[in-house]
N, C-alpha and C positions, 0 to 999 in steps of 0.2 A: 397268611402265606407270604405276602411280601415284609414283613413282620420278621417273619423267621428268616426268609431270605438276607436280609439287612445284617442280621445279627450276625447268624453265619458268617457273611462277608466281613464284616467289621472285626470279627475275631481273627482275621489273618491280614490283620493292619495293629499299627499301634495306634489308634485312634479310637478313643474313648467319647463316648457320646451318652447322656441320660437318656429315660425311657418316653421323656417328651418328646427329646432332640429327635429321636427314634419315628417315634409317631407321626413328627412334623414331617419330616422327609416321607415317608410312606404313606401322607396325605395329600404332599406335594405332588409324589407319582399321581395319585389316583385324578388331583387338580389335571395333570398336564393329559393323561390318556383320556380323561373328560372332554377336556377343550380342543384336545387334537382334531378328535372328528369336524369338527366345524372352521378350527382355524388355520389346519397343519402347521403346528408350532417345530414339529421334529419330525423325520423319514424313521426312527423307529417307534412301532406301532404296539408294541409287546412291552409290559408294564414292568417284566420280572429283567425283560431285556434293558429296560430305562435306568431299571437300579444300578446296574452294572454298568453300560454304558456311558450312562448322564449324571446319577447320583457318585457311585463310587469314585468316576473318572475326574470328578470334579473336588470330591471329598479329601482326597489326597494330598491336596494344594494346602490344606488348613493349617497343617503342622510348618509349613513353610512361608506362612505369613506372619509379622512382628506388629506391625502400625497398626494403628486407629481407624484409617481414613483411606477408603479406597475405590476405584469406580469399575464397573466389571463394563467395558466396549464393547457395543454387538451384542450384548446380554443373550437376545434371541428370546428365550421362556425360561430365561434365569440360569442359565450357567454360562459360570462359575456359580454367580451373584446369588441366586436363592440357593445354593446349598452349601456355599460358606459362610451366608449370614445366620444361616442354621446351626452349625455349626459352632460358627464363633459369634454368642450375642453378643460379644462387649464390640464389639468393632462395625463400625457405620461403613453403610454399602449404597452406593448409587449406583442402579442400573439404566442404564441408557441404552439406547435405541431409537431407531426413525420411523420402525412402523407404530400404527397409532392400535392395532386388534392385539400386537405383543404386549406393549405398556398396559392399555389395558387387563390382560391377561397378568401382570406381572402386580398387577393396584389389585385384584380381586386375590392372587396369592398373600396379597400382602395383608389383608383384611383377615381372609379366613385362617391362615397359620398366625394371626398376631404378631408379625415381624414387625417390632416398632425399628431397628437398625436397616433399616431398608427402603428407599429413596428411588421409585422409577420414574424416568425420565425421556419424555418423548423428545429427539433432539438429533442432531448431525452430529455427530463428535467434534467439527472443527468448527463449528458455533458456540460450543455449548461452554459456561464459564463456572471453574467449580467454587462453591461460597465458603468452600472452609480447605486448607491446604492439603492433597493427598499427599500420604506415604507411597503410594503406588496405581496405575494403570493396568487393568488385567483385561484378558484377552483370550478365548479358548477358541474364536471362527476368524480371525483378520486374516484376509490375506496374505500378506508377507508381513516380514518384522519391519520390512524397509517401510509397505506401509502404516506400517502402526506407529512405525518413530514418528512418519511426518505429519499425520493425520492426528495424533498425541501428543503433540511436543509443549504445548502451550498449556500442557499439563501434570507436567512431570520440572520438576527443578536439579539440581546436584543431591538433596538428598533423599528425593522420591527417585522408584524403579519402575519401569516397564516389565510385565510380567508379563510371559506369552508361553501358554498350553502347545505344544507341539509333539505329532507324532513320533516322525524320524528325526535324528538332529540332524539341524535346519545348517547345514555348512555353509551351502551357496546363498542362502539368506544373510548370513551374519557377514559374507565375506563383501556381500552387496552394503551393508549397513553403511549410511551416513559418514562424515567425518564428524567426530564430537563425540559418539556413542558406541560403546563398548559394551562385549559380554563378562560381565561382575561374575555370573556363576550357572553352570546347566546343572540343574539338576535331575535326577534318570529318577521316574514316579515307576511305583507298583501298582497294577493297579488287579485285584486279585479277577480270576475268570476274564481277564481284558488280553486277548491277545496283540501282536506289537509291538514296541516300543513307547512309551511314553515320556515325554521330559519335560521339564516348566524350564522356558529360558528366561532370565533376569537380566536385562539392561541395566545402565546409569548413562547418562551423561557426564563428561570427563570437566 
């Protein structure tokens, strides 16, 4: 069922996935509606509603990422992080996070789908020191961008970007942004059966 749901959907995307990739994702759901009951990892409780929601919402992002090296902020129970490193195996994903029952949740994802590109991390964001240099900071629940500049910054360089998932475009956020940091590019997501607006904004520092 969720099976056919995925494909479905994936067919009114240009996004190309094998029958693994496939599976993974729709094992992922089953992982997260499993652990839901006990951990409340997400407020949606309907599994065909996660595809759509959390999987697709998140899937979208893939064809707009280039680099190697990237950290998903706030992870939560893995989005962005577990379904673009699905997605995209060749590119190393650190997920991070402060609670200790999410990381867990995101180490036992990690085991069962065989994600070796996958790195969870129990930690603060402004503690946390990354061991190899990102291309990018990603972000689908921060607060604002103003705080993701400042609570990120010590993670991002001139040619790493701040990536942030955003409903509406975020006008009064970007016009609050920092001095130093700029929007490089918004991009307007589809995201199929997603009612809304959706957009990935991309920062740089100047």
């Amino acid at each position: 069922m969720l099976l056919e749901q995925l494909t479905a959907l994936l067919a009114r995307t240009d996004i190309t996935l094998t029958e693994q990739q496939k599976q993974q994702l729709v094992d992922y759901v089953g992982l997260l509606d499993k652990w839901n009951k006990a951990y409340n990892l997400t407020s949606v409780r309907d599994p065909q509603e996660m595809m759509i929601k959390h999987i697709m919402d998140s899937l979208v992002v893939a064809p707009h990422l280039s680099g190697k090296n990237y950290i998903d902020v706030g992870t939560g129970p893995g989005l962005p992080g577990i379904v673009l490193a699905i997605a995209l195996p060749d590119t190393q994903f650190v997920l991070l996070d402060s609670l200790g029952k999410r990381v867990r949740f995101l180490t036992q994802v990690k085991h069962a789908l065989g994600l070796e590109n996958v790195t969870p991390v129990q930690s603060r964001v402004e503690e946390y020191q990354p061991s190899v240099k990102l291309d990018g900071v990603l972000s689908r629940a921060f607060a604002s961008l103003q705080d993701m500049v400042q609570w990120c910054g010590h993670l991002v360089d001139d040619e790493s970007r701040f990536l942030a998932l955003k409903g509406q475009f975020p006008q009064q956020e970007l016009d609050n942004l920092p001095a130093g940091v700029t929007l490089e590019r918004d991009i307007s997501l589809q995201v199929p059966e997603l009612d809304g607006e959706r957009h990935l904004i991309i920062l740089k520092k100047d």
